[in-house]
C-alpha positions in Angstrom: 5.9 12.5 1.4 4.1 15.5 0.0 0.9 14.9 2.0 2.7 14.2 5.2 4.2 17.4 5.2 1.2 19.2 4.2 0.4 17.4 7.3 2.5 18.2 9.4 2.4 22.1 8.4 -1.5 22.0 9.4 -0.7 20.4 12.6 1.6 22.9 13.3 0.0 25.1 12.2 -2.6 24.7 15.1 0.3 25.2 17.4 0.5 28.8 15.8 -3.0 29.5 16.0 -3.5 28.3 19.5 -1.0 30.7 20.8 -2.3 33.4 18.1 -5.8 33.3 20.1 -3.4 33.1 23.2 -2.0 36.8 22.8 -5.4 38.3 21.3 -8.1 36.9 23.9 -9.0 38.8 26.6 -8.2 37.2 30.0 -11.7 36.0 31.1 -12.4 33.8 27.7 -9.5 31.8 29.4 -10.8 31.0 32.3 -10.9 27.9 34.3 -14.0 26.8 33.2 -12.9 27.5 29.3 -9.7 25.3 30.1 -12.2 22.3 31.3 -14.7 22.6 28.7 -11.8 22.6 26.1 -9.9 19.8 27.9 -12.8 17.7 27.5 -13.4 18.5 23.9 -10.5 17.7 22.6 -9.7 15.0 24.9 -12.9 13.4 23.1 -11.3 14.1 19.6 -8.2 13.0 20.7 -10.0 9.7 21.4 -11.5 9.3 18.1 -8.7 10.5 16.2 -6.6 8.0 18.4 -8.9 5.5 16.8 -9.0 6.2 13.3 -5.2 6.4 13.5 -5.0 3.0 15.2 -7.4 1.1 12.8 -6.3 3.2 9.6 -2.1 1.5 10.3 -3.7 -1.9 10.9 -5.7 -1.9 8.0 -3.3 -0.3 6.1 -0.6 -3.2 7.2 -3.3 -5.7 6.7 -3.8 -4.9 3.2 0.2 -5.0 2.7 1.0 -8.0 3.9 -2.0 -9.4 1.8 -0.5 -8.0 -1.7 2.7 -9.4 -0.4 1.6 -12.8 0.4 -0.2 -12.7 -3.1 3.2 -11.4 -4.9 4.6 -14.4 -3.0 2.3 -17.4 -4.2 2.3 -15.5 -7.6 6.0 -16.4 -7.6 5.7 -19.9 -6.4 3.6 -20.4 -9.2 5.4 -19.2 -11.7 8.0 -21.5 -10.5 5.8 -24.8 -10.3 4.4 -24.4 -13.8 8.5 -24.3 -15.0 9.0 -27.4 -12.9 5.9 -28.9 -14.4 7.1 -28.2 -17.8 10.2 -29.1 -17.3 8.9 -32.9 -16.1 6.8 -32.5 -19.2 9.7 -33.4 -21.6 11.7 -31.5 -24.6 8.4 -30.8 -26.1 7.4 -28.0 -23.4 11.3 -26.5 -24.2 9.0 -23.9 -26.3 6.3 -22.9 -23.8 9.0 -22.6 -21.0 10.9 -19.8 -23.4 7.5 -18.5 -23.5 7.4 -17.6 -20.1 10.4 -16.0 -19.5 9.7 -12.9 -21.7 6.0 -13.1 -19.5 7.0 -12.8 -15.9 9.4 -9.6 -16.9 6.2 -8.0 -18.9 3.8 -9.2 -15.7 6.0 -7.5 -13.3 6.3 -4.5 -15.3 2.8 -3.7 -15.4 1.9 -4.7 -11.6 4.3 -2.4 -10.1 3.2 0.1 -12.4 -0.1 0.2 -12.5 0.0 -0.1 -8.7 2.5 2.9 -8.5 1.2 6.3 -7.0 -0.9 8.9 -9.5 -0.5 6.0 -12.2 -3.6 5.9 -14.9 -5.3 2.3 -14.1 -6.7 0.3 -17.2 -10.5 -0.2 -17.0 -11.1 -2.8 -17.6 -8.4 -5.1 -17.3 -6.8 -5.9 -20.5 -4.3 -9.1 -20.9 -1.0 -9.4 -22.6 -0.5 -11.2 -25.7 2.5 -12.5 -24.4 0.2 -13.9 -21.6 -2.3 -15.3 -23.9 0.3 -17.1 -26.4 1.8 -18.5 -24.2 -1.7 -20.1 -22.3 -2.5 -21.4 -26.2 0.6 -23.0 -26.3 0.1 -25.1 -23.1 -3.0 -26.4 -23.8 -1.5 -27.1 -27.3 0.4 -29.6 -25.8 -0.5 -33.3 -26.7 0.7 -35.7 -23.8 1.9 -39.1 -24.8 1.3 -40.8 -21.3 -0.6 -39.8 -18.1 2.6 -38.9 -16.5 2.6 -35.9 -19.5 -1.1 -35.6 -19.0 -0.8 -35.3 -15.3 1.9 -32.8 -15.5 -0.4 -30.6 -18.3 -3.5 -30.6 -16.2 -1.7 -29.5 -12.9 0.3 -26.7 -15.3 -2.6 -25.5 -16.5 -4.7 -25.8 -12.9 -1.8 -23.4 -11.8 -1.9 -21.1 -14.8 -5.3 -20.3 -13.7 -4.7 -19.7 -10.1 -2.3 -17.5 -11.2 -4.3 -15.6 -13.7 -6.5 -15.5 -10.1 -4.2 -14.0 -8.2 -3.0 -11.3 -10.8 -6.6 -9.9 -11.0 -7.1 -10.2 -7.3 -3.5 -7.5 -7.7 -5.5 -5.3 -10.3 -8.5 -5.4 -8.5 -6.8 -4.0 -5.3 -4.6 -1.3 -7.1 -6.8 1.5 -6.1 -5.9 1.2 -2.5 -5.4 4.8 -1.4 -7.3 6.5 1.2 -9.6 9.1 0.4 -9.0 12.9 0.6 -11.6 13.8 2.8 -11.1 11.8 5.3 -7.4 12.4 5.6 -8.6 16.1 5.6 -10.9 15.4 8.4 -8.2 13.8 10.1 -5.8 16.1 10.2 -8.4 18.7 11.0 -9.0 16.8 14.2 -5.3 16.9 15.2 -4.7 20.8 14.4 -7.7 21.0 16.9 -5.8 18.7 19.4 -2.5 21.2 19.1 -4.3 24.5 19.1 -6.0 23.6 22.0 -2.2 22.6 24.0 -0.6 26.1 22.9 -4.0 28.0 24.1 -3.4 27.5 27.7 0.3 26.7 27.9 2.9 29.2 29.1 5.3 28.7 26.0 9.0 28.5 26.2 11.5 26.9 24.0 10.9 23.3 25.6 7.4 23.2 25.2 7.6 24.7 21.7 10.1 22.0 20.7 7.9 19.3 22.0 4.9 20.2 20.2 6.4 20.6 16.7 8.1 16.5 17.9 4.9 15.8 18.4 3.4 17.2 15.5 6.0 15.2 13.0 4.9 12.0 15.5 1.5 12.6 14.3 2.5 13.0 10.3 5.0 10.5 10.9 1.4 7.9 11.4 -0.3 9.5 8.4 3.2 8.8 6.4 3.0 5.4 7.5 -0.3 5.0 6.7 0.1 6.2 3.1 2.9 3.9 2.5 1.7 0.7 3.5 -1.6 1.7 1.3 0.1 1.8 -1.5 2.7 -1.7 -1.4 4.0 -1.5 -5.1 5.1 2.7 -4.8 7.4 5.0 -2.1 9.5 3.6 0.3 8.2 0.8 1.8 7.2 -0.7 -1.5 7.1 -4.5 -2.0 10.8 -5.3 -4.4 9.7 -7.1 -7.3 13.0 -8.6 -7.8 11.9 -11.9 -6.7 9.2 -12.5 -8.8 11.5 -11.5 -11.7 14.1 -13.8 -11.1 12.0 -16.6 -10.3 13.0 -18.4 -13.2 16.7 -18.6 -14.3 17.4 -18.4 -17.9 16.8 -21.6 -20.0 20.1 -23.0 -21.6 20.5 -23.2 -25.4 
């Protein structure tokens, strides 16, 4: 939110400045041929800047709906290894309690290491919640191959999910760099400037640049939310993959 307003202020800001150099430049430097030569120019900016926007959302959106999906199968296999277990016998009853103590502390430290301005561990560092309770399923001693199936296809999930949480850690620095967010919004203060230089200003056309303006940090906003899924607004809930598995009875 901060960085879209900063933003939009710069953007705006152009507006001021093209109608500053409106008032203080003599009449010739606006001439007809100025107004096509700076047409031109920032109609090519506008292109590129058009661009970056364009591939910056889909990329952006790409890369949420990946960390989704992968919160998603995280989830389902949290759930099959409990439906495993639970076709293991009474003698998984222990490594099932395990678990439930490990998806809350799993969650915990996805979203927040994920979150916005958090300090990221380097390098990744498991739980020992996590790694008591993977001891405890390979402790298991199966008494028939039904048993035995059920233990290799827990522990075959176990490790897609260990997979899957460092592909998460892996892609928690997500954000998109300063510069060229500074670049960018350079680019569109130049676009605005250049609409205020040669415009006869009223209250209309003053009221449309500054809607377009937040238009144009609107995008950026967008763009910084859907970078960073597990923080902000649009952030990805993690209730489901806390609840995924209800509480065992006593």
């Amino acid at each position: 939110m901060a960085l879209s307003g900063i933003a939009f202020a710069c953007i705006s800001g152009g507006v001021l400045l093209g109608l500053l150099l409106r008032r203080t430049l003599p009449g010739h430097h606006l001439s007809g041929d100025a107004k096509d030569v700076v047409r031109l120019g920032t109609g090519l900016i506008g292109t590129i800047a058009a661009l970056v926007l364009g591939l910056l959302i889909a990329s952006a959106k790409s890369s949420f709906d990946t960390q989704s999906a992968q919160i998603k199968q995280m989830t389902a296999q949290i759930i099959l290894i409990d439906q495993l277990l639970a076709q293991y016998g009474p003698e998984a009853d222990t490594t099932r309690k395990l678990m439930r103590p490990v998806i809350a502390q799993l969650a915990d430290r996805i979203w927040r290491e994920n979150a916005a301005g958090s300090a990221r561990p380097a390098p990744f560092e498991s739980s020992s919640t996590g790694e008591a309770f993977y001891q405890k399923l390979q402790q298991l001693v199966p008494k028939d191959d039904a048993q035995r199936s059920n233990k290799d296809r827990a522990i075959q999930a176990s490790t897609e999910l260990a997979q899957t949480r460092l592909l998460l850690f892996a892609q928690s620095d997500n954000s998109i760099p300063t510069p060229f967010l500074v670049v960018l919004v350079f680019w569109l203060a130049i676009i605005f400037a250049s609409f205020s230089l040669f415009a006869e200003l009223n209250p209309v056309v003053i009221g449309s640049l500054l809607l377009f303006a937040l238009s144009a940090a609107g995008a950026i906003y967008l763009i910084l939310e859907l970078s960073q899924p597990f923080a902000g607004l649009m952030q990805i809930s993690s209730l489901p993959l806390r609840e995924a598995l209800a509480p065992l009875a006593r």
